[in-house]
Residue frames as a rotation matrix with the C-alpha (Angstrom) as fourth column:
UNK 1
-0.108 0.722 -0.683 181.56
-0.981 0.033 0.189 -2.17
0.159 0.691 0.706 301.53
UNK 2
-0.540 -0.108 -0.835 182.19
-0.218 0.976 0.015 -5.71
0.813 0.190 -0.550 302.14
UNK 3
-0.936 0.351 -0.010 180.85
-0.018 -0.076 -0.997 -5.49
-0.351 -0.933 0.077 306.05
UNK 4
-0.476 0.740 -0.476 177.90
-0.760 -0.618 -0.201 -3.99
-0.443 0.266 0.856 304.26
UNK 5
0.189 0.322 -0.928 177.07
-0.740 0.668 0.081 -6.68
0.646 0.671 0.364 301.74
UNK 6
-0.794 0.022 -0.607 177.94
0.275 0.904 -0.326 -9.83
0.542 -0.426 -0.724 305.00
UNK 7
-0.903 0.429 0.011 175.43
-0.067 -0.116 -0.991 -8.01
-0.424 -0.896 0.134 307.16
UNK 8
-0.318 0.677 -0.664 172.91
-0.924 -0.379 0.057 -7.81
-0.213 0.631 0.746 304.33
UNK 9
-0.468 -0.227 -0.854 173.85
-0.246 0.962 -0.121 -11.65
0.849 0.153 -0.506 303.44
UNK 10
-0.999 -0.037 0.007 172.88
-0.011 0.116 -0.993 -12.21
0.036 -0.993 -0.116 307.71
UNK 11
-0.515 0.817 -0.260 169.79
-0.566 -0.551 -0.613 -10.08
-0.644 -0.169 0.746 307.39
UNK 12
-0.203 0.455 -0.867 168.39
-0.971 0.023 0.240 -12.22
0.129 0.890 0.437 304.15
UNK 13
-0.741 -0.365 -0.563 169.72
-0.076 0.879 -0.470 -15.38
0.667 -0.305 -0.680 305.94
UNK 14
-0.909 0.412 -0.063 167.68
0.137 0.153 -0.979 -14.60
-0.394 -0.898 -0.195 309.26
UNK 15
-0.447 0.684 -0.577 165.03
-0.746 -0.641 -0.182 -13.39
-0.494 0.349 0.796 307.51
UNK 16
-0.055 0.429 -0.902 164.45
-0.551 0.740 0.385 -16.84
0.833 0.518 0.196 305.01
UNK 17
-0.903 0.112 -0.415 165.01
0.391 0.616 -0.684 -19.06
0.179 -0.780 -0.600 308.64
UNK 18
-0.852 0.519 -0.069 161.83
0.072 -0.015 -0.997 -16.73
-0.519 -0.854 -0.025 310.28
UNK 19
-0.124 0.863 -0.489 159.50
-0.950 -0.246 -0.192 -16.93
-0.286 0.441 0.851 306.87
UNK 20
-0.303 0.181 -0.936 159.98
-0.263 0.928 0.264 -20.78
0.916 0.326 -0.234 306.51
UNK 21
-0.878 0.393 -0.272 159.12
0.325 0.072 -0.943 -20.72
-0.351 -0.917 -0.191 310.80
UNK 22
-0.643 0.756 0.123 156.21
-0.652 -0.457 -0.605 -18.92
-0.401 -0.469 0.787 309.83
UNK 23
-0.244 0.527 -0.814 155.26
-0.966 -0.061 0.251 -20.69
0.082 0.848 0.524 307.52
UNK 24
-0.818 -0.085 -0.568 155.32
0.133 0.934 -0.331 -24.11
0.559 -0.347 -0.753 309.14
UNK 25
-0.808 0.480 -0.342 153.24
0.329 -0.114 -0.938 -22.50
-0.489 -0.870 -0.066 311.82
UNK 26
-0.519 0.787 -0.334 150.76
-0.618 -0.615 -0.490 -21.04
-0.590 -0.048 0.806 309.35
UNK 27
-0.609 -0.311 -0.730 150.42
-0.643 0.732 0.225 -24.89
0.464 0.606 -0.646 307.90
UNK 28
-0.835 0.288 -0.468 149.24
0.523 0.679 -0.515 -26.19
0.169 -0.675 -0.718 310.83
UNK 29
-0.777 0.497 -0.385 146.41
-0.196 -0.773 -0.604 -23.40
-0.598 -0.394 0.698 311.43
UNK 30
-0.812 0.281 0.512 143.16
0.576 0.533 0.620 -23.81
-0.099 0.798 -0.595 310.51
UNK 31
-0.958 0.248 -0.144 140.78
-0.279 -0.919 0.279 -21.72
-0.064 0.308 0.949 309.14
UNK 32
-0.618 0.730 0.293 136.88
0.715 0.676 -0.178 -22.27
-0.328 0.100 -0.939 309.60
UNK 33
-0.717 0.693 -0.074 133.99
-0.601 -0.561 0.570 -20.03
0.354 0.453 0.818 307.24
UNK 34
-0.580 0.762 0.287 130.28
0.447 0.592 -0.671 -20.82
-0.681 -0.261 -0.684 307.80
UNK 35
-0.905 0.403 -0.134 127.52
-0.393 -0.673 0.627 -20.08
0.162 0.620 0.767 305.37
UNK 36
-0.422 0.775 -0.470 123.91
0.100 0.555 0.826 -20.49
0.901 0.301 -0.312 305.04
UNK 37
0.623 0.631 0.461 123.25
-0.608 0.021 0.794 -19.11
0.492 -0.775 0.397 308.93
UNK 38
-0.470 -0.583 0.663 126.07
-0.845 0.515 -0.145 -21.57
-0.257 -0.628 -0.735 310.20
UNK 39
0.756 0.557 0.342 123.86
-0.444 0.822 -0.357 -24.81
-0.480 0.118 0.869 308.53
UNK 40
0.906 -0.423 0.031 127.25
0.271 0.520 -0.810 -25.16
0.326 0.742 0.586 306.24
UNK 41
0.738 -0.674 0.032 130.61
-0.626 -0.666 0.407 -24.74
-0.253 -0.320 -0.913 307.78
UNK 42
0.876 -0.477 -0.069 134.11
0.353 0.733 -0.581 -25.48
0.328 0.485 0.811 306.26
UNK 43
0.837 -0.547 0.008 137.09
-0.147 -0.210 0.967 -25.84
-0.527 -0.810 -0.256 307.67
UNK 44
0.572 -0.808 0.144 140.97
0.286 0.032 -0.958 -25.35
0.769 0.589 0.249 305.69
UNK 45
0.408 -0.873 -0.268 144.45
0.840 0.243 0.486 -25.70
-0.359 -0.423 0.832 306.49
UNK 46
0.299 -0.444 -0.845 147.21
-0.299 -0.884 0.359 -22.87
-0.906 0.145 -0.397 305.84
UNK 47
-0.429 -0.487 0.761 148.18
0.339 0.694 0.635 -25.57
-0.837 0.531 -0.133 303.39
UNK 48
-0.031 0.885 -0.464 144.58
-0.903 -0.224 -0.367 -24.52
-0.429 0.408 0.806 301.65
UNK 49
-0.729 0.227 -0.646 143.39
-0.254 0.786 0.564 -27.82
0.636 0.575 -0.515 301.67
UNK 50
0.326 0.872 0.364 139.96
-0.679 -0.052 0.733 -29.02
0.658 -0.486 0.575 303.05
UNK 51
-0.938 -0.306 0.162 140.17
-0.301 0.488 -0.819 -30.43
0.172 -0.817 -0.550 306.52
UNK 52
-0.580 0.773 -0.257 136.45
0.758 0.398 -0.516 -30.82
-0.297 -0.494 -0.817 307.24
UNK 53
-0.750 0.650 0.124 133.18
-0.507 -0.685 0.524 -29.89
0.425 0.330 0.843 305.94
UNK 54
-0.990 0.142 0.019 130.40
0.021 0.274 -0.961 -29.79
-0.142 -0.951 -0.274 308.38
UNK 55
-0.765 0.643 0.028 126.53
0.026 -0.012 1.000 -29.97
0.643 0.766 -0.008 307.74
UNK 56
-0.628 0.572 0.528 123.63
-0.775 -0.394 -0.494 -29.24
-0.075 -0.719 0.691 309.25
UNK 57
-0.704 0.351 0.618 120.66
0.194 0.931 -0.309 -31.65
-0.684 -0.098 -0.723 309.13
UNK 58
0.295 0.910 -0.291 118.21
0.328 -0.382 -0.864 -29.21
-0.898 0.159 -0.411 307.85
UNK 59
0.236 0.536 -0.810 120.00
-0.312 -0.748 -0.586 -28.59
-0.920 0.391 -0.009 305.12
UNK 60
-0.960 -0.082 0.267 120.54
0.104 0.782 0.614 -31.81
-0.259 0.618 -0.742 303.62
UNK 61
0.216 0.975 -0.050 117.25
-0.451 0.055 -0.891 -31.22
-0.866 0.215 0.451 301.34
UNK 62
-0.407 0.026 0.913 117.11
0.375 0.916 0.141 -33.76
-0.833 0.400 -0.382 298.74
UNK 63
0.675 0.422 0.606 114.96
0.736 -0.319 -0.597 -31.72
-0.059 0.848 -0.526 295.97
UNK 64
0.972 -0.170 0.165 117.24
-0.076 -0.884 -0.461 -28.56
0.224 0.435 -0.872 296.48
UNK 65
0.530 -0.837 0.138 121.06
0.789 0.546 0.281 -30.06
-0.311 -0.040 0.950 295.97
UNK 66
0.175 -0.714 0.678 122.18
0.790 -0.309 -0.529 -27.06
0.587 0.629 0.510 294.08
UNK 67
0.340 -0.190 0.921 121.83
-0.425 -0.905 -0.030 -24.58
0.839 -0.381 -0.388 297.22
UNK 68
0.816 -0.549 0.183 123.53
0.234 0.603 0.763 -27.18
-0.529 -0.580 0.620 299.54
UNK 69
0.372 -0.878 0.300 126.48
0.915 0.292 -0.280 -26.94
0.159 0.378 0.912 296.85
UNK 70
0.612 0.058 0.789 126.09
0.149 -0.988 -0.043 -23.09
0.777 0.144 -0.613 296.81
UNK 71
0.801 -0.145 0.582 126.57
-0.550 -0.562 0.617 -22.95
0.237 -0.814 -0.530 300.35
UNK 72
0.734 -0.677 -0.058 129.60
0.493 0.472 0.730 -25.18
-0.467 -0.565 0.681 300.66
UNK 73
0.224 -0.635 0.739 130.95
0.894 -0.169 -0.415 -23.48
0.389 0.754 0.530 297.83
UNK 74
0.530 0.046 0.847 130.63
-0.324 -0.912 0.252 -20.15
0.784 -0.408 -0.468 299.72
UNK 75
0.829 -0.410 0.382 132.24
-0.491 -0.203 0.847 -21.10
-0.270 -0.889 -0.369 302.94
UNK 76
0.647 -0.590 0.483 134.73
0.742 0.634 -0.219 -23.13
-0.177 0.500 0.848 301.13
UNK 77
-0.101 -0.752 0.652 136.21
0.767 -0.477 -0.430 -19.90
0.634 0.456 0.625 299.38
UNK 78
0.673 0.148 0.725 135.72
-0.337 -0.811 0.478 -17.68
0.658 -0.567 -0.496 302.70
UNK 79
0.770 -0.635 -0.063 138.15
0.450 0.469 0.760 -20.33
-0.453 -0.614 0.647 304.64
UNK 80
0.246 -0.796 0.554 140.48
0.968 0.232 -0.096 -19.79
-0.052 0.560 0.827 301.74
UNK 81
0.752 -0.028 0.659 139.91
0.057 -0.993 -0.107 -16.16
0.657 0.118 -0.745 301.91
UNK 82
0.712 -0.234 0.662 141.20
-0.612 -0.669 0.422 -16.05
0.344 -0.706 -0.619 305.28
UNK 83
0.654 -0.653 0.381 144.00
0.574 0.757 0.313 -18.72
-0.493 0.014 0.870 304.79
UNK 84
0.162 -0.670 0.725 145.63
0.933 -0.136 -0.334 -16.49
0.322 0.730 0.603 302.21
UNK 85
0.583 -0.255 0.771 145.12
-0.287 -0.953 -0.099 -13.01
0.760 -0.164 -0.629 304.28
UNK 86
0.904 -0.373 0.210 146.71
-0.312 -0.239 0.920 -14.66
-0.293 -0.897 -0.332 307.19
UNK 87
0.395 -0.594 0.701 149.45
0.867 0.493 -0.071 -16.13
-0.304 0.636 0.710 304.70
UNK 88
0.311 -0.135 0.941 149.68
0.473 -0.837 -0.276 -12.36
0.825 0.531 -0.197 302.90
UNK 89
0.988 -0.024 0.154 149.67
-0.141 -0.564 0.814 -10.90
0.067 -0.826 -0.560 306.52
UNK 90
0.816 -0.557 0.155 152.61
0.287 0.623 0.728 -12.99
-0.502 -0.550 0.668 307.51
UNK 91
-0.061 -0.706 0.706 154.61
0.992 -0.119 -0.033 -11.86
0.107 0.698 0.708 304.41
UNK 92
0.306 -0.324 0.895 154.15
0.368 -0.827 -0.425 -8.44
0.878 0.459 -0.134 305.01
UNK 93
0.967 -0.251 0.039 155.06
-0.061 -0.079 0.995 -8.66
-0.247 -0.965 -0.092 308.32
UNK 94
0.787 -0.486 0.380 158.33
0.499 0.863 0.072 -9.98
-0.363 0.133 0.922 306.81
UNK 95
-0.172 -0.657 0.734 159.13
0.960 -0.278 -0.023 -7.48
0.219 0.701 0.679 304.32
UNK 96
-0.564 -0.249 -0.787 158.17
0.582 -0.796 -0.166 -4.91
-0.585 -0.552 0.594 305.93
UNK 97
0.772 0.634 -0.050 155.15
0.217 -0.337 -0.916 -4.14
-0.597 0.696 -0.398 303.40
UNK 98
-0.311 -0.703 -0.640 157.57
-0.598 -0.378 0.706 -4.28
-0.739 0.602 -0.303 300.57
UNK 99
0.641 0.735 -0.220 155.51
-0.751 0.540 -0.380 -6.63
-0.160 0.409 0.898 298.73
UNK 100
0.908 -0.197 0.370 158.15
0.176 0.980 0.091 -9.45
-0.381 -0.018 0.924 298.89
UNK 101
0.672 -0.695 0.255 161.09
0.440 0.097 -0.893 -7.76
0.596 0.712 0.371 297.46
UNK 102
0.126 -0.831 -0.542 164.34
0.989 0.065 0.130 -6.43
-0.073 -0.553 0.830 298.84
UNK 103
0.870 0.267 -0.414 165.01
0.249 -0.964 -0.097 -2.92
-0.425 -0.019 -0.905 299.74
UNK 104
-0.051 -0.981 -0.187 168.40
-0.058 -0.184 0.981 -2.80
-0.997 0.061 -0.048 296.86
């Protein structure tokens, strides 16, 4: 039983070392959405923090500000979508689709 419970200790050990690797690496990654036709495109970190929001010309329209906001706001939370599936991915790679918990 002891053997059992150091190799388990190992396995949990090697296991936290290659989800804090991923996670470094999915930190640096960045994640770009476009909306509006590609006139609005935003760009997050794994961190999920904006890095860069891009603009067309044409759709800088002075009289119609609230569908300029629309569309950043849309590609805004499509980066983040796909920041957190590749974040959600990574973890279930990990656990083996155990949703984060231990198989004991």
């Amino acid at each position: 039983m002891p053997g059992n419970m150091n190799n388990l200790m190992k396995q949990a050990q090697r296991m936290q070392r290659q989800m804090e690797e991923s996670q470094k690496e999915l930190e640096v990654k960045e994640f770009a959405a476009k909306a509006g036709g590609g006139a609005v495109e935003v760009t997050v970190t794994g961190k999920k923090e904006i890095a860069k929001v891009k603009l067309s010309e044409e759709v800088v329209d002075p009289d119609d500000i609230e569908m300029l906001e629309d569309l950043i706001m849309a590609a805004a939370n499509e980066a983040l979508r796909m920041a957190e599936d590749a974040s959600a991915e990574i973890m279930n790679k990990m656990t083996g689709g155990l949703g984060g918990g231990f198989p004991f």
